[in-house]
BALOBA-1460 file (C-alpha; in Angstrom, 3 decimals):
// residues 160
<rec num="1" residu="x" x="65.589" y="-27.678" z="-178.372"/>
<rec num="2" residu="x" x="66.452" y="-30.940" z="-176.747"/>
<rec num="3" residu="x" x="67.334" y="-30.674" z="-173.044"/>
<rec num="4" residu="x" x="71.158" y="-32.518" z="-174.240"/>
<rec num="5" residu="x" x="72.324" y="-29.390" z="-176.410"/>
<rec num="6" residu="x" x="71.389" y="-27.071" z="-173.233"/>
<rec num="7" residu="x" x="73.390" y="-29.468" z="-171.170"/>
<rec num="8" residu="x" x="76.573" y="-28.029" z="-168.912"/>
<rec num="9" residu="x" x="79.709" y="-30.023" z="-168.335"/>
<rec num="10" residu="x" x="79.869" y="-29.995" z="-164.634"/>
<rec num="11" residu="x" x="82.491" y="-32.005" z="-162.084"/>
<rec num="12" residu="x" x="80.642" y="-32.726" z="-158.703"/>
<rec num="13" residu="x" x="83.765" y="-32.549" z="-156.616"/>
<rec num="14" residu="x" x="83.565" y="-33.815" z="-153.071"/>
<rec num="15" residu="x" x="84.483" y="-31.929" z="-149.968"/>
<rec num="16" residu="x" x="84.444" y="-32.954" z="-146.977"/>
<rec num="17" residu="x" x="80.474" y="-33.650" z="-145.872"/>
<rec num="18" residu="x" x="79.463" y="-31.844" z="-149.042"/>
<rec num="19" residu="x" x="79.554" y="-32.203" z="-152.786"/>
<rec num="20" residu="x" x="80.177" y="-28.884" z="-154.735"/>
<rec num="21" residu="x" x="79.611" y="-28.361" z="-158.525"/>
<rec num="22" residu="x" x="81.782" y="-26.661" z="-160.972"/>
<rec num="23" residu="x" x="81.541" y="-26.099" z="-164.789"/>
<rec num="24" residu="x" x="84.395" y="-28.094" z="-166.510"/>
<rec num="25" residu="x" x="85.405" y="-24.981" z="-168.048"/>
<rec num="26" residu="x" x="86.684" y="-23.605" z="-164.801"/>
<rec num="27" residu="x" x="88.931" y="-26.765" z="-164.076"/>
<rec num="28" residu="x" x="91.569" y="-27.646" z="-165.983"/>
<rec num="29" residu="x" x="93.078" y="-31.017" z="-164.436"/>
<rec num="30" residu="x" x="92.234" y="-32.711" z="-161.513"/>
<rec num="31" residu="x" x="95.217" y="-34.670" z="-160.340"/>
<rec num="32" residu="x" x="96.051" y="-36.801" z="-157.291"/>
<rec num="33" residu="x" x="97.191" y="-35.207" z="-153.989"/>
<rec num="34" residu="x" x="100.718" y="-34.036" z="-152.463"/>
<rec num="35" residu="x" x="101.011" y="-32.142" z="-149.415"/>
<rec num="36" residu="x" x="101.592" y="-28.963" z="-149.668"/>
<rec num="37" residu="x" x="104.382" y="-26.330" z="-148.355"/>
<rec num="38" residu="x" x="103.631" y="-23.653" z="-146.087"/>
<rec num="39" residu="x" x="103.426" y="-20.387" z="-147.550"/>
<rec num="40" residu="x" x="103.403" y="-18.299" z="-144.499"/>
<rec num="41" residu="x" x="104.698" y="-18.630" z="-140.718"/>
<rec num="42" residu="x" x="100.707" y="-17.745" z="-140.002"/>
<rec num="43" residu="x" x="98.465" y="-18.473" z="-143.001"/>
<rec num="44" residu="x" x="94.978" y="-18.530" z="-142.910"/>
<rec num="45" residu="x" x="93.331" y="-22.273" z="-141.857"/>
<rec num="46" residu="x" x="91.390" y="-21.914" z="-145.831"/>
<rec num="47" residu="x" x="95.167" y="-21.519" z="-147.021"/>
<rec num="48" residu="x" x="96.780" y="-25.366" z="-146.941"/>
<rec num="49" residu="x" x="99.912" y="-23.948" z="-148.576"/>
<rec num="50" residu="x" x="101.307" y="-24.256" z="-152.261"/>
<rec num="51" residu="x" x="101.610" y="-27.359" z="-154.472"/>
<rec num="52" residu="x" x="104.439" y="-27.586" z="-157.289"/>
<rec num="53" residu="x" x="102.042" y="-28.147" z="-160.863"/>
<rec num="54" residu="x" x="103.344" y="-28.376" z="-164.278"/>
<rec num="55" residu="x" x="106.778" y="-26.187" z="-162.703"/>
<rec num="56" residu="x" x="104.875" y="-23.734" z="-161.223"/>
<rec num="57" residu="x" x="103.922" y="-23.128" z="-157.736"/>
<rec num="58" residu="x" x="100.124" y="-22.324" z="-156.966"/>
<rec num="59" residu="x" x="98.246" y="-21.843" z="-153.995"/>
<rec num="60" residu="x" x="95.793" y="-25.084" z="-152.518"/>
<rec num="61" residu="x" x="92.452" y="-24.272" z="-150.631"/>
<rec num="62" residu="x" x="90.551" y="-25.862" z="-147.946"/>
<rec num="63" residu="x" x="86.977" y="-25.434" z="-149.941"/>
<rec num="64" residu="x" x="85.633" y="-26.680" z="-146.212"/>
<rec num="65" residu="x" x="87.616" y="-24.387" z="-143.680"/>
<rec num="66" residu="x" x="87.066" y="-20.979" z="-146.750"/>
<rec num="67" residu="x" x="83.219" y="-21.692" z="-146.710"/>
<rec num="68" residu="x" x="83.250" y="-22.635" z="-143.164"/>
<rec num="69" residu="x" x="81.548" y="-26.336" z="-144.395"/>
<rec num="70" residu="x" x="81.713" y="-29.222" z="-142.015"/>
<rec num="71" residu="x" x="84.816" y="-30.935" z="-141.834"/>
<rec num="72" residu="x" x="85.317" y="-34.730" z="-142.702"/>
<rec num="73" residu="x" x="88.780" y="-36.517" z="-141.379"/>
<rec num="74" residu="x" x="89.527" y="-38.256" z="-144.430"/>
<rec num="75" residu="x" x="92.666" y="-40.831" z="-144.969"/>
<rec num="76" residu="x" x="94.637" y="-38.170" z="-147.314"/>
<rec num="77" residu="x" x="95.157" y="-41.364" z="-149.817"/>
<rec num="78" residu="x" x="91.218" y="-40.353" z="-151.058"/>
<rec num="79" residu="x" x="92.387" y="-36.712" z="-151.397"/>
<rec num="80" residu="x" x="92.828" y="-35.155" z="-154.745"/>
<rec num="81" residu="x" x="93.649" y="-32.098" z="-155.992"/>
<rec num="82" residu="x" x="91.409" y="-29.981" z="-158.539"/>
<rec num="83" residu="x" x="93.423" y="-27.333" z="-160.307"/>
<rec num="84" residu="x" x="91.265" y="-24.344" z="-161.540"/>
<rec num="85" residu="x" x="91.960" y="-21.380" z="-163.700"/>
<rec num="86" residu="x" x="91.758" y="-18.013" z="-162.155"/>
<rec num="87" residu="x" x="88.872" y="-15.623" z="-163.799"/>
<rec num="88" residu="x" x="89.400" y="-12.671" z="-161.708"/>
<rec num="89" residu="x" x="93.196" y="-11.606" z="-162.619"/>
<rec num="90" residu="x" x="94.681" y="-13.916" z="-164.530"/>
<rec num="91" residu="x" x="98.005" y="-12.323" z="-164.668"/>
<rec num="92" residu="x" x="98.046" y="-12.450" z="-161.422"/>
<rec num="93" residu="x" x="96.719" y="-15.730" z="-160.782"/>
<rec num="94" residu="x" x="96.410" y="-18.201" z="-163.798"/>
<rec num="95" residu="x" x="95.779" y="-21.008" z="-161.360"/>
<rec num="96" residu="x" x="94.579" y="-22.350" z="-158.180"/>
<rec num="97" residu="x" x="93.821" y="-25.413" z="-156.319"/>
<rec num="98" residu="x" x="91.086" y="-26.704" z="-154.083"/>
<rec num="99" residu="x" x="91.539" y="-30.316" z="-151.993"/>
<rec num="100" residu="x" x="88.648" y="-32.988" z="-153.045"/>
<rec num="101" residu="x" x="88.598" y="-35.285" z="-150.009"/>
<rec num="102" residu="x" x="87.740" y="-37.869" z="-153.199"/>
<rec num="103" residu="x" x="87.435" y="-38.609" z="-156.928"/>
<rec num="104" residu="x" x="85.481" y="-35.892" z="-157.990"/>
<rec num="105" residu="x" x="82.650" y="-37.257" z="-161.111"/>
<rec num="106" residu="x" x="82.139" y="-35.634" z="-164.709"/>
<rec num="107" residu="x" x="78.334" y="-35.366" z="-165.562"/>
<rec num="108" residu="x" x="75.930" y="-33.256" z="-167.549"/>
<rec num="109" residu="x" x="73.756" y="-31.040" z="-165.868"/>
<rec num="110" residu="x" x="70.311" y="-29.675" z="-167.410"/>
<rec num="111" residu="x" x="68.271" y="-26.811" z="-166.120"/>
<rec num="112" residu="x" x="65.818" y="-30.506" z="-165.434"/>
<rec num="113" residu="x" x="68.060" y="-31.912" z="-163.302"/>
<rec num="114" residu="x" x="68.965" y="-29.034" z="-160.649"/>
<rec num="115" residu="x" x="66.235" y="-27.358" z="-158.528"/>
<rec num="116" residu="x" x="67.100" y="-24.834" z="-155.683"/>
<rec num="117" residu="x" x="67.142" y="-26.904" z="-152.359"/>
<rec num="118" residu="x" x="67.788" y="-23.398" z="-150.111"/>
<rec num="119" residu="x" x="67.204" y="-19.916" z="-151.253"/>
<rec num="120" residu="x" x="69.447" y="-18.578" z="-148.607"/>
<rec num="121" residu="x" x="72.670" y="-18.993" z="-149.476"/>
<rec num="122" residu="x" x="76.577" y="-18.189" z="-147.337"/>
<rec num="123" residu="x" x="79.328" y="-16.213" z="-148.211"/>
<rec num="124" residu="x" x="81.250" y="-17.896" z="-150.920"/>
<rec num="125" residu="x" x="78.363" y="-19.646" z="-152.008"/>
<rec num="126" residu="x" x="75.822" y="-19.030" z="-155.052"/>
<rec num="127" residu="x" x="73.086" y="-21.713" z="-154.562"/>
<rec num="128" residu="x" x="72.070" y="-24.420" z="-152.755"/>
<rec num="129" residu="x" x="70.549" y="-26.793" z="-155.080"/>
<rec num="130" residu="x" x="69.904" y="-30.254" z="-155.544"/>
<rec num="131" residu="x" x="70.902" y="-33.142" z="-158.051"/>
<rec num="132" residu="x" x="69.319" y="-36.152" z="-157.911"/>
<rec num="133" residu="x" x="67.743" y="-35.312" z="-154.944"/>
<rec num="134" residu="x" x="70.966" y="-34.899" z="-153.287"/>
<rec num="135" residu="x" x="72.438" y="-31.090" z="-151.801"/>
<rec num="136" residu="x" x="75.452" y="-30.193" z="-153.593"/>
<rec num="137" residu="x" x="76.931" y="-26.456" z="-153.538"/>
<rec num="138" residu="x" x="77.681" y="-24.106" z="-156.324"/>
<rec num="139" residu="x" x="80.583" y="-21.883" z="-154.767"/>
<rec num="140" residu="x" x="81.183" y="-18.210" z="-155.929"/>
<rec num="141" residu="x" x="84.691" y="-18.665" z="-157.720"/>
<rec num="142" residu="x" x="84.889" y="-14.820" z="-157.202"/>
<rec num="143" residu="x" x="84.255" y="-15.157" z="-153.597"/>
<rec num="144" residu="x" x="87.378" y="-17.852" z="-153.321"/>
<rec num="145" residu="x" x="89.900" y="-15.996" z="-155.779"/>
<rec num="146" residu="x" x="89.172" y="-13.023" z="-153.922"/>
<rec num="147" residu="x" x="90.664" y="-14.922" z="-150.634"/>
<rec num="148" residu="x" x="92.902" y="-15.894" z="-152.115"/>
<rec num="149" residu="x" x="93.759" y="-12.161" z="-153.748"/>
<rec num="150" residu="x" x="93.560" y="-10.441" z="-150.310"/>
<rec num="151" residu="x" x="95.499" y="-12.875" z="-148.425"/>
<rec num="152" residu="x" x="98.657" y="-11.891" z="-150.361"/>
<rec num="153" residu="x" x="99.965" y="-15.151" z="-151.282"/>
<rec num="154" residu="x" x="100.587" y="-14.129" z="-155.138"/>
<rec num="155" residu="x" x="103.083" y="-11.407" z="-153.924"/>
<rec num="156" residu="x" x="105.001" y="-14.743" z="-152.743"/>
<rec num="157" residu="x" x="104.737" y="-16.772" z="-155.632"/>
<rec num="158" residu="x" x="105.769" y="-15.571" z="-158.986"/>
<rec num="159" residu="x" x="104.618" y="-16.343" z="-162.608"/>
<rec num="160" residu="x" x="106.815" y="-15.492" z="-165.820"/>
């Protein structure tokens, strides 16, 4: 089997320092950025607030300050805004965001082009690996939605 049928859509979506890659299926749009609204008086730093999309309110992530990453001070006219669908309870959450600190890429990724740059690995993270020679992250989607989850902010926004 040729390595281009065992290929995975991926977006390598910058953050901050870091580049972090995500299966296409998992994203739905990626869209530029608008500040978002507090969502409590005291939210977490990970929790930027909530972003109007398609009529519906969802919750936007700092990828950097939830996987404690190194932070970048970017102009926010690079920033964009990657909307993802939520796996662990979608009734409860059929969508969240995460702030790219720039265009995030489409490629293909092959089990030839990714080798494991760092065994050990963080909380919220899955692998260390490298593409091209260069680190990027693969972060655990359940680790993030979980946050997200246990930080109540669904309880303030509703879906119908």
């Amino acid at each position: 089997m040729s390595s281009i049928h065992s290929a995975i859509r991926c977006l390598l979506i910058p953050v901050g320092e870091q580049q972090l890659l995500l299966p296409s299926t998992v994203i739905t749009e990626v869209s530029l950025y608008h500040e978002p609204e507090p969502v409590f008086e005291h939210q977490p730093k990970w929790l930027l607030g909530i972003i109007d999309w398609r009529n519906q309110n969802i919750p936007l992530l700092s990828i950097e300050e939830a996987l404690s990453l190194p932070l970048k001070v970017e102009s926010s006219k690079k920033y964009h805004t990657v909307i993802l669908y939520g796996l662990e309870s979608t009734q409860k959450m059929p969508f969240y965001a995460l702030r790219a600190t720039d265009v995030p890429r489409s490629l293909a990724v092959t089990q030839e082009t990714l080798t494991q740059s760092n065994p050990e690995t963080q909380n919220g993270l899955v692998f260390n690996v490298a593409y091209e020679s260069n680190k990027v992250l693969l972060p655990d989607v359940s680790y993030l939605e979980n946050l997200l989850i246990k930080s109540e902010v669904f309880s303030y926004l509703s879906y119908s």
